[in-house]
C-alpha positions in Angstrom: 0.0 0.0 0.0 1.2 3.4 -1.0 2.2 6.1 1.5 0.8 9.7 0.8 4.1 12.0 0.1 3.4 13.6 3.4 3.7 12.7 6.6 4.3 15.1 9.7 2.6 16.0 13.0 2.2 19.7 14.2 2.7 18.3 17.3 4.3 16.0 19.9 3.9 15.3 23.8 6.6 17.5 25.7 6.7 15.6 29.2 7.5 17.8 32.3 9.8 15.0 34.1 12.9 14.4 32.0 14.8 11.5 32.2 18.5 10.8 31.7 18.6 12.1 28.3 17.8 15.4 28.5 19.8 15.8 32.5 23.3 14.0 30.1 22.3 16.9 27.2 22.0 19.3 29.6 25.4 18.7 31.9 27.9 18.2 28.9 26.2 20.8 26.6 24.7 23.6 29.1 21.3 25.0 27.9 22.4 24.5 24.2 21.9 20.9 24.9 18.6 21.3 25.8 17.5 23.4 23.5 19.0 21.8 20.8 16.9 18.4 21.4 13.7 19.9 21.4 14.5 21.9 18.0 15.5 18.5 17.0 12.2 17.2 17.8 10.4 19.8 16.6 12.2 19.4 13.1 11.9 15.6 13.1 7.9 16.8 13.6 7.4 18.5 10.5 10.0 16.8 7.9 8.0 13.9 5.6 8.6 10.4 7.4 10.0 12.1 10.6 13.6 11.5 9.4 16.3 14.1 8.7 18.6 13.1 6.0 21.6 14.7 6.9 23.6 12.7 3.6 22.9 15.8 2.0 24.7 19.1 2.6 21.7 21.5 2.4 20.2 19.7 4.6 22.7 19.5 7.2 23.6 23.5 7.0 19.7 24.2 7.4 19.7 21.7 10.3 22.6 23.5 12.0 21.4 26.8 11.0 17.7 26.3 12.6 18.8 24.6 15.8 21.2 27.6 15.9 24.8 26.0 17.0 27.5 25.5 14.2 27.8 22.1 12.7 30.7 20.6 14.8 28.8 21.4 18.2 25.6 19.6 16.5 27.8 16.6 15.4 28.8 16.5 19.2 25.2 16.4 20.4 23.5 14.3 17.9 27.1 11.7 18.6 25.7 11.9 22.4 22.0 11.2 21.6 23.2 8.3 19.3 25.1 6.7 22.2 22.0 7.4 24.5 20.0 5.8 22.3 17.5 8.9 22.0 18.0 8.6 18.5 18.8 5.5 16.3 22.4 5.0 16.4 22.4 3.0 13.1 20.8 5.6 11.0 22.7 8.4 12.4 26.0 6.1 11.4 25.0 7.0 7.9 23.8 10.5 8.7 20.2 9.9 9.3 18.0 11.3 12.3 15.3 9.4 13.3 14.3 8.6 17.1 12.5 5.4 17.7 11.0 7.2 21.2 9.2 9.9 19.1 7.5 7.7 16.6 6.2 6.0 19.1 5.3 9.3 21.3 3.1 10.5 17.6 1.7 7.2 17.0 -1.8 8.0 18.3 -1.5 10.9 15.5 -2.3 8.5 13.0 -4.8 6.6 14.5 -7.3 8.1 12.5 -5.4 8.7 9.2 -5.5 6.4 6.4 -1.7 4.9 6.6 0.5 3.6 9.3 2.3 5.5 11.7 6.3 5.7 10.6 8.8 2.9 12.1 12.5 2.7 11.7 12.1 -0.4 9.6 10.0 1.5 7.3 13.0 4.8 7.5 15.5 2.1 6.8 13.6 1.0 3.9 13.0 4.6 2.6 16.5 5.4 2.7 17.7 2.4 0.9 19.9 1.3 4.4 17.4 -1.8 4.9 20.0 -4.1 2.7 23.4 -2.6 3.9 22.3 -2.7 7.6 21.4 -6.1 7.3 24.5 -7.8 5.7 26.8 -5.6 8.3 25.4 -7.9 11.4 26.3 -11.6 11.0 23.2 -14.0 11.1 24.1 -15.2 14.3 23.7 -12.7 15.8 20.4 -10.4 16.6 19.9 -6.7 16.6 19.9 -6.5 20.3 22.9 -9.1 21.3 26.5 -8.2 19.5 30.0 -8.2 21.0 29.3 -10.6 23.6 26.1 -10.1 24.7 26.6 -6.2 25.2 24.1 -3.7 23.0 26.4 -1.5 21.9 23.8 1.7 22.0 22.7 1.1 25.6 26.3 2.1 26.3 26.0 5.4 28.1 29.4 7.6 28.6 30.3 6.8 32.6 32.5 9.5 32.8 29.5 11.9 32.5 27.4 9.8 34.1 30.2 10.5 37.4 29.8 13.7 36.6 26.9 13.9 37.6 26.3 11.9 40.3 28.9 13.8 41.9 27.4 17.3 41.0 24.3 16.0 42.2 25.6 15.2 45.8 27.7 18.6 45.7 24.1 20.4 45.2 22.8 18.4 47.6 25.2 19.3 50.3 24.6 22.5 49.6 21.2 21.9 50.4 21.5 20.5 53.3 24.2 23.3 54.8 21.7 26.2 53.7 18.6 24.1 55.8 21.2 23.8 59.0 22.3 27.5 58.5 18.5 28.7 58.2 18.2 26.5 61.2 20.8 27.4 63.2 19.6 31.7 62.7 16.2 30.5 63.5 17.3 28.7 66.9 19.4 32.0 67.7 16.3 35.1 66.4 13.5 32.6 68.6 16.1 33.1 71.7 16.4 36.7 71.3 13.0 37.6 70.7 12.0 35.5 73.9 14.8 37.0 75.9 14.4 40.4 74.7 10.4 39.8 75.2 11.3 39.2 79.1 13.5 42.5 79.3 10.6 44.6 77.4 8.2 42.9 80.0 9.9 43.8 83.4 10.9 46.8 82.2 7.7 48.0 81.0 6.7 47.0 84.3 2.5 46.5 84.1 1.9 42.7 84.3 -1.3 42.5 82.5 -2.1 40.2 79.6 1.3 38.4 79.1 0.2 36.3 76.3 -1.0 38.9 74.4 1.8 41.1 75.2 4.1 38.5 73.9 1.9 38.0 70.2 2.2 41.6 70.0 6.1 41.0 70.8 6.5 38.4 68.2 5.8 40.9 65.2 8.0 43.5 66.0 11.7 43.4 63.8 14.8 42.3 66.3 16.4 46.1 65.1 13.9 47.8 67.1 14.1 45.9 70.3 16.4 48.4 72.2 14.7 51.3 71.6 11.1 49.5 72.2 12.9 48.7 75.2 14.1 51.9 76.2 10.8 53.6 75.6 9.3 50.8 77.5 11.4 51.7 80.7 10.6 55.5 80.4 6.7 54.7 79.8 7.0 53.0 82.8 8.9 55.5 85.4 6.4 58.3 84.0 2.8 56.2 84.0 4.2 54.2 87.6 1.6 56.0 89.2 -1.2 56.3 87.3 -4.6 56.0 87.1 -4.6 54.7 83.4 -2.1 52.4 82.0 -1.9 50.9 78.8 -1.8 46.8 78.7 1.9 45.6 77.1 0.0 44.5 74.4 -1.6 47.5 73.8 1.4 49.7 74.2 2.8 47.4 71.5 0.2 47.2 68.8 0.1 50.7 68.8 3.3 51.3 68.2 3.5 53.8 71.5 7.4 53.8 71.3 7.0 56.2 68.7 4.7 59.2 70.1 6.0 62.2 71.6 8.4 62.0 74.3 6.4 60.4 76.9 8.7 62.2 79.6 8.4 65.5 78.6 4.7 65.1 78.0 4.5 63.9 81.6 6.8 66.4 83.4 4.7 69.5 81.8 1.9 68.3 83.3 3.7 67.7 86.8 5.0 71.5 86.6 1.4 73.0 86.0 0.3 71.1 89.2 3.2 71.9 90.9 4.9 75.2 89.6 7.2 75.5 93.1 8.7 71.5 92.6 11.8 71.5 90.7 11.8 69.1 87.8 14.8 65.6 87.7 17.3 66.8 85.3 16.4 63.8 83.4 13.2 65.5 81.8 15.4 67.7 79.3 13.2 71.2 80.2 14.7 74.4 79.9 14.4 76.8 82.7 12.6 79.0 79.8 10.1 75.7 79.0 9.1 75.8 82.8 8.6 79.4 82.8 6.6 79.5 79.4 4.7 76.5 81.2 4.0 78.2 85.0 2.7 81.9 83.0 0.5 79.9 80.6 -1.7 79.1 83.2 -2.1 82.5 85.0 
């Protein structure tokens, strides 16, 4: 039965989990590796047959000029796929691309087409390779078993293979220092916040609400514990007396370390009930600021 002069796909199945293939491509080659395959694939797609035939020079310089590397750096990669058996390693020994994987990943394309999906045997045949490839292995021997016993295409380069195994357990290491370091700050910014909690606490000095106090605590940045602190210990000499105190949690949630100075606040209103009482040095008021005060209530 005839086969119509074309046959392509417009497109293929793109997996998201890769196996060795693309990881090998992707270690010796860098990015160009990778990209390189799935222009491949892409190419092997559209072409008539699904095989490139790289015999003829046009060809091969449009092949290298669409996948975008120059044609020694192809030749590399397409050697690599060859020995990874991603594509067929007998074809491409006469300068043929064809992958066995992505015929069978289009096959359902042609379920409901009037010929048969694409094989290798078929490409062989095509290409007028069937005969040569057949009196090159001796009849004793079949396709899969040659040089005692060992397929020579499932023959995968070790030294990369090394390569990355040991890259692998270099990145995991890494890995594994960065969780112990994150760890490690963790262990040291949860004691600090609970020990500076416990200063902020006695120094603020109104035990109400401790639990909610120490929520409010938990939000606040370890660079502004000092000065929270400090404010908390000057809120607390100035209100020690008083009627109304804020709760801790309070005091924090509103973010009181910020107002106005609380002890200046505070002492102005001590002056103006008691004009004769000489202010603690500690207040920061002029002898002008307690006059101005004392005359702005006559």
């Amino acid at each position: 039965m005839a086969r119509p002069k074309k046959a392509t796909v417009d497109y293929f199945p793109h997996s998201c989990n890769h196996g060795k293939t693309i990881m090998i491509l992707q270690q010796t080659f860098g990015l160009e590796g990778y990209a390189v395959w799935f222009k491949l694939l892409e190419q092997l797609g559209r072409t008539n047959n699904h095989y490139i035939d790289c015999r003829d020079d046009t060809t091969w310089l449009y092949l290298s000029a669409e996948v975008g590397i120059d044609e020694e750096k192809l030749t590399s990669i397409l050697d690599l796929c060859s020995r990874l058996k991603a594509i067929d390693q007998k074809l491409w020994e006469n300068k043929i691309i064809a992958s066995e994987n992505f015929l069978e990943n289009v096959k359902d394309a042609y379920k409901k087409r009037s010929i048969e999906y694409i094989t290798i045997s078929f490409i062989m045949e095509e290409t007028g390779l069937r005969d040569t490839l057949t009196e090159l292995i001796p009849p004793k021997l079949s396709d899969n078993v040659v040089n005692n016993g060992i397929n020579p295409q499932s023959k995968v380069d070790e030294t990369i293979l090394e390569k990355i195994r040991i890259k692998e357990l270099e990145k995991q290491k890494v890995i594994e220092m960065k969780k112990e370091e994150a760890l490690i700050e963790k262990r040291r910014a949860d004691k600090v916040k609970k020990d500076s909690f416990s200063k902020f606490y006695e120094a603020y000095n109104f035990k109400k609400s401790k639990g909610q106090a120490e929520k409010a605590w938990n939000k606040i940045k370890e660079c502004d514990y000092i000065k929270i602190i400090d404010q908390a210990k000057i809120a607390s000499s100035i209100n020690e007396n008083s009627d109304y105190r804020k709760h801790p949690s309070t005091w924090l949630n509103g973010e009181c370390w910020d107002d106005e100075d609380h002890r200046t606040r505070t002492t102005m209103d001590e002056i103006k009930r008691n004009p004769h009482k000489e202010p603690e040095k500690s207040h920061n008021l002029s002898e002008q600021d307690i006059i101005d005060i004392i005359k702005g209530d006559d």
